[in-house]
C-alpha positions in Angstrom: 4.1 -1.7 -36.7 2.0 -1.7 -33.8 2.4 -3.6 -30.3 0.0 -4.4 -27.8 1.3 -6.5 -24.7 -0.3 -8.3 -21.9 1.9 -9.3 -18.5 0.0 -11.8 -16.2 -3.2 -10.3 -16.6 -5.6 -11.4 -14.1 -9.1 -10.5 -13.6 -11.5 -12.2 -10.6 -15.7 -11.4 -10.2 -16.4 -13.2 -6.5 -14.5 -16.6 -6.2 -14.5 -17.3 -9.6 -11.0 -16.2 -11.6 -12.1 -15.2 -14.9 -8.5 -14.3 -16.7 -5.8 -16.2 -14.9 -2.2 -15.1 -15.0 -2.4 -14.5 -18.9 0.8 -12.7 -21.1 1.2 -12.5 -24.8 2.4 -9.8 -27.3 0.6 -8.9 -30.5 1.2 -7.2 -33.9 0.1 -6.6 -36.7 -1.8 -9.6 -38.0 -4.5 -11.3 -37.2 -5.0 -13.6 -34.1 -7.6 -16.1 -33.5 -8.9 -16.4 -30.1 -10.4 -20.0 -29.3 -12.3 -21.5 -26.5 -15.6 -22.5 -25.1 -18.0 -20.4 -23.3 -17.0 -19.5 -19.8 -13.1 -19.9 -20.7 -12.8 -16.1 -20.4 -12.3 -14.9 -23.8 -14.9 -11.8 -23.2 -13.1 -10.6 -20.2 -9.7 -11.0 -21.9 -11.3 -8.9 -24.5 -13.0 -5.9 -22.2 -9.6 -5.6 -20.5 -7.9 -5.0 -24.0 -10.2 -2.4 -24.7 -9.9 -1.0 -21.0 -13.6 -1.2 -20.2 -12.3 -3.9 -17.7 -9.3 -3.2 -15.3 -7.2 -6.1 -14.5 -7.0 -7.1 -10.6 -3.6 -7.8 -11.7 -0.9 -7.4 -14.5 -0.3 -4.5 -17.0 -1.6 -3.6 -20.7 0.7 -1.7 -22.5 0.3 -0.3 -26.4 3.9 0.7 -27.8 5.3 0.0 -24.0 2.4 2.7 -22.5 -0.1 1.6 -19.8 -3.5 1.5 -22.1 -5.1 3.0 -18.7 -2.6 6.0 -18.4 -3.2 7.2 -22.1 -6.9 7.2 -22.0 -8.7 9.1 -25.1 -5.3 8.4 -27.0 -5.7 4.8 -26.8 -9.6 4.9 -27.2 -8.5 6.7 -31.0 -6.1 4.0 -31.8 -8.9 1.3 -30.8 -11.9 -0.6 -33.1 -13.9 -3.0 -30.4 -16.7 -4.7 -31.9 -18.8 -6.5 -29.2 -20.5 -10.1 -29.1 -24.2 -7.7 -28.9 -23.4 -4.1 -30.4 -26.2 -1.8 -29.3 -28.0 -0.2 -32.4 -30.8 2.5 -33.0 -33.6 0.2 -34.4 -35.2 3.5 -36.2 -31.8 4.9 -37.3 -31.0 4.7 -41.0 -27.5 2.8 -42.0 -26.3 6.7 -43.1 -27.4 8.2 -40.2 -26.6 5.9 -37.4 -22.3 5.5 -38.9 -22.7 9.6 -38.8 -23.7 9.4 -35.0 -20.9 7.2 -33.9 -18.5 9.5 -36.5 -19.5 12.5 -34.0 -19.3 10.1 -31.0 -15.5 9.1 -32.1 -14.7 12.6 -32.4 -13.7 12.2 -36.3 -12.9 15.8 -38.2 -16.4 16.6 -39.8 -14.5 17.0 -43.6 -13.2 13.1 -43.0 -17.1 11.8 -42.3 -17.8 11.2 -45.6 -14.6 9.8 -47.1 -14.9 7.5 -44.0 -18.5 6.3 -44.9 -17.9 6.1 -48.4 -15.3 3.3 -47.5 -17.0 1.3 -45.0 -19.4 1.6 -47.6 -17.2 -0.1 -50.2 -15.8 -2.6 -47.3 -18.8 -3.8 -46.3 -20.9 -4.3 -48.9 -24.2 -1.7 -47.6 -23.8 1.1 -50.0 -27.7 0.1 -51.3 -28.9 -0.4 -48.7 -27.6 2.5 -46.7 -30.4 4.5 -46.6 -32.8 1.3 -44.7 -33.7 1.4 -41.1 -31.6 -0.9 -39.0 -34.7 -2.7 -37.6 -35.2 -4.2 -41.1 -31.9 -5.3 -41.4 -30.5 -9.1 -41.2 -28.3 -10.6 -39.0 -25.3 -10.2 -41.4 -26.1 -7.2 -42.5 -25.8 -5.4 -38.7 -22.8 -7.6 -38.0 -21.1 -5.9 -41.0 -22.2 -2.7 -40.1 -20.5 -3.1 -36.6 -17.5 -4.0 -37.8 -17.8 -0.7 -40.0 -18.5 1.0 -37.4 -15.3 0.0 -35.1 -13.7 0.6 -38.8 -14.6 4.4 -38.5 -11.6 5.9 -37.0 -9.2 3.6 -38.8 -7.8 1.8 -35.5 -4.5 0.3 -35.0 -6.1 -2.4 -32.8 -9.4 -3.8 -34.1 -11.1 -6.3 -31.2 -13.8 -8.5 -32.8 -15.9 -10.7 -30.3 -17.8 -13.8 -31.7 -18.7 -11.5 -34.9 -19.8 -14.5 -36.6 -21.9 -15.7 -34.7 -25.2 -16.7 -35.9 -24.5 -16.1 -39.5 -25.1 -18.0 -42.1 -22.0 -19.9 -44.1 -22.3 -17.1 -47.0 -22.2 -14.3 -45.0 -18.8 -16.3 -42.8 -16.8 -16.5 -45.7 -17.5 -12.6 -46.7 -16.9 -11.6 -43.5 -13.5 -13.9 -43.0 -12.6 -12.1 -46.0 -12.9 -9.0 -44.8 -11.5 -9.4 -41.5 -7.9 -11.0 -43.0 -7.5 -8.2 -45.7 -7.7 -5.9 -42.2 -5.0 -7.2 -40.8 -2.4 -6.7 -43.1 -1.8 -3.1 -41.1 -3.4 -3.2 -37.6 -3.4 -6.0 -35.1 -6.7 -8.0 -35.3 -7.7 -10.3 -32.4 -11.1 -12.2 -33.4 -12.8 -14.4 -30.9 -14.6 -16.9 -31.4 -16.2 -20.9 -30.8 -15.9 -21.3 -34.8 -12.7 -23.2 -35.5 -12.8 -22.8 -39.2 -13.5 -18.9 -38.9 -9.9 -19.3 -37.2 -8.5 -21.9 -39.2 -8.6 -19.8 -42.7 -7.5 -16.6 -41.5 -5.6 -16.5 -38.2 -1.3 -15.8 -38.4 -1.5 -17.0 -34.7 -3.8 -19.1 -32.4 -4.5 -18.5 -29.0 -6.2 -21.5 -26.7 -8.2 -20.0 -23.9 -9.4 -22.3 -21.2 -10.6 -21.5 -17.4 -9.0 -18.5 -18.1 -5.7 -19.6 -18.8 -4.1 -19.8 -22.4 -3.6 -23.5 -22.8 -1.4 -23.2 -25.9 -0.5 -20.6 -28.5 1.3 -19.9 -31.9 0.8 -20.5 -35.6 -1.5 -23.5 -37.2 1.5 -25.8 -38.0 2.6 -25.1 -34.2 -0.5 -25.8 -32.1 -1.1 -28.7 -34.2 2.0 -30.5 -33.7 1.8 -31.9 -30.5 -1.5 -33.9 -31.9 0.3 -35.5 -34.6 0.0 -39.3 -34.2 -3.0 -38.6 -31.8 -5.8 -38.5 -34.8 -7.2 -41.7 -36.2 -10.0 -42.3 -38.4 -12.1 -45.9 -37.9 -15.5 -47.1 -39.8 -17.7 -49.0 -36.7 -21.1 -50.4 -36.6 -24.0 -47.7 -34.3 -22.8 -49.8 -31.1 -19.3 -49.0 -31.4 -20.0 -46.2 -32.2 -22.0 -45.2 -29.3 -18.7 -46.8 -27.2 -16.2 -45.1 -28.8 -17.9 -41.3 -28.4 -18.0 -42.2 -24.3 -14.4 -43.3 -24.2 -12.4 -41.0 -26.6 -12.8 -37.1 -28.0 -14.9 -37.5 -31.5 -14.2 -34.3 -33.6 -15.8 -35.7 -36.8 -18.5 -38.5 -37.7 -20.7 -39.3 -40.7 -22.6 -42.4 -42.1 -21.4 -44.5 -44.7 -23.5 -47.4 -46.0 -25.2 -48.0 -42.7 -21.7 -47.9 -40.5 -20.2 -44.5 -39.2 -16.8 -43.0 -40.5 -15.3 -41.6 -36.7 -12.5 -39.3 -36.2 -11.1 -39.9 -33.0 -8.5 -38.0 -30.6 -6.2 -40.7 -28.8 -2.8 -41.4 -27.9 -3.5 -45.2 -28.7 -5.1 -46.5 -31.8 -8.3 -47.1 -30.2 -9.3 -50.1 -32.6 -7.3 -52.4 -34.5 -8.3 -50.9 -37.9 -8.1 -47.4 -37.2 -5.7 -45.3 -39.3 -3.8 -42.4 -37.9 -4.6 -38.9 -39.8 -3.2 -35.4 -40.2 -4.1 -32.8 -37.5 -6.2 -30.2 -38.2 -7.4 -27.1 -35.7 -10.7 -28.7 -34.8 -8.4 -31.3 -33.3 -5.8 -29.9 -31.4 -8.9 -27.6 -30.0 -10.3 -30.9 -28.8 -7.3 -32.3 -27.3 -6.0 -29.1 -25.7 -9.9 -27.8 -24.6 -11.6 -31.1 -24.2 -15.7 -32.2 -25.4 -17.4 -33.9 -27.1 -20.2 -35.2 -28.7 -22.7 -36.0 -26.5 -24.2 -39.7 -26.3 -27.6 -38.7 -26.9 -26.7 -36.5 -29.6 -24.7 -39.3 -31.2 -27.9 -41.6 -32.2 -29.3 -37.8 -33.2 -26.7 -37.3 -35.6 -26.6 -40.8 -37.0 -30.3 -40.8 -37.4 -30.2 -37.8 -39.8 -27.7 -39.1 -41.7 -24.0 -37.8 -39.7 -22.3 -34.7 -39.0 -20.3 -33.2 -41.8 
């Protein structure tokens, strides 16, 4: 089993402290990285993978700086970035081969090695098509093929779903939680669900700090009591979003169903609900809905 520590990482780009003071321990499994943009989940990341130094604090894999064993930790590492750069020209085939040679791997394990990215993600047909006619899915399966390539022991995924369609979320959930049955997996992302399903652990990133962490059951628990559901008429509605954390709200026969994060029943007829991720994300990060989204979203009939 493999181990990958952070001690009070810190990392600073003028005045503004990106990573603040940030430990944890990983192993094998998959970890789910929440928080919005600007909370420092891409810096955490490009320190993992040593492409960023820490100002402060130590990265060790199997209790060995990451920074002292260079190329050897470069092997043991899969790093798929938020914008992987890609040969628009280059055939599927051609472009895994190029990155093969680039990752060093033995020329007689190439093909074996394509052959099951291949099978993992789903672009055997389609192999042989330039990159530039490819979809959005398509290339973010083919990066996380390519950081498959020299079968790492630490796979770093940064918002790979992002922009893809609900189809291509579930395939590519699916494929990122059979992966971490023997490597340590840490997937970032803004998508609570994409965490939700697969994630053993949850880590809550905000201003750079990590505002709370462990399994679902365990950063849920200190919401429980603290989400209530109500059905209000558009004006309450409209108060309700400015006073309190709305993580859900639909129509319902001309009223709107809210899901509200309070320590206080915040209306007499409100019921109190089970916790899910989306909520302890909002009462840990913080947001919103917006007021002027609210009408928005009423208008066109609620948010699911």
């Amino acid at each position: 089993m493999s181990e990958l520590s952070a001690d009070r990482i810190t990392r600073q780009f003028g005045t503004k402290i990106a990573v603040d003071k940030v430990s944890f321990t990983l192993t094998d499994g998959v970890y789910g990285l929440l928080g919005s943009n600007g909370a420092g989940k891409t810096t955490l990341m490009r320190m993992l993978c040593g492409l960023l130094t820490p100002d402060h604090g130590e990265i060790r894999y199997e209790g060995e700086l990451i920074w002292r064993m260079g190329a050897q930790y470069r092997r043991i590492l899969g790093y798929l970035p938020q914008d992987f750069g890609y040969y628009p020209n280059f055939t599927a085939e051609r472009y895994l081969k190029y990155l093969a040679q680039l990752k060093a791997l033995p020329p007689r394990m190439i093909p074996e090695k394509m052959d099951e990215i291949w099978e993992l993600t789903g672009l055997r047909d389609a192999r042989k098509q330039k990159l530039g006619t490819f979809s959005g899915g398509m290339l973010r399966r083919l990066g996380i093929g390519q950081a498959l390539l020299n079968d790492p022991k630490v796979l770093i995924l940064d918002e790979p779903t992002s922009g893809l369609d609900p189809k291509e979320r579930i395939r590519f959930r699916n494929i990122i939680s059979a992966m971490g049955k023997k490597r340590i997996v840490l997937l970032s992302t803004h998508i609570v669900s994409d965490v939700e399903f697969i994630a053993d652990q949850i880590f809550l990133m905000k201003d750079g700090g990590l505002v709370k962490a462990g399994s679902l059951s365990e950063v849920t628990e200190n919401v429980r009591g603290k989400v209530w559901e109500c059905l209000v008429d558009e004006a309450w509605a409209k108060r309700l979003n400015e006073r309190y954390p709305v993580s859900n709200l639909r129509n319902e026969d001309g009223q709107v169903r809210l899901r509200i994060i309070s320590k206080e029943r915040p209306v007499p007829d409100a019921f109190s609900c089970e916790p899910n991720l989306e909520d302890a994300y909002l009462f840990y990060i913080g947001g919103n809905i917006r007021k002027e989204q609210l009408s928005n979203h009423i208008q066109k009939g609620g948010l699911q």
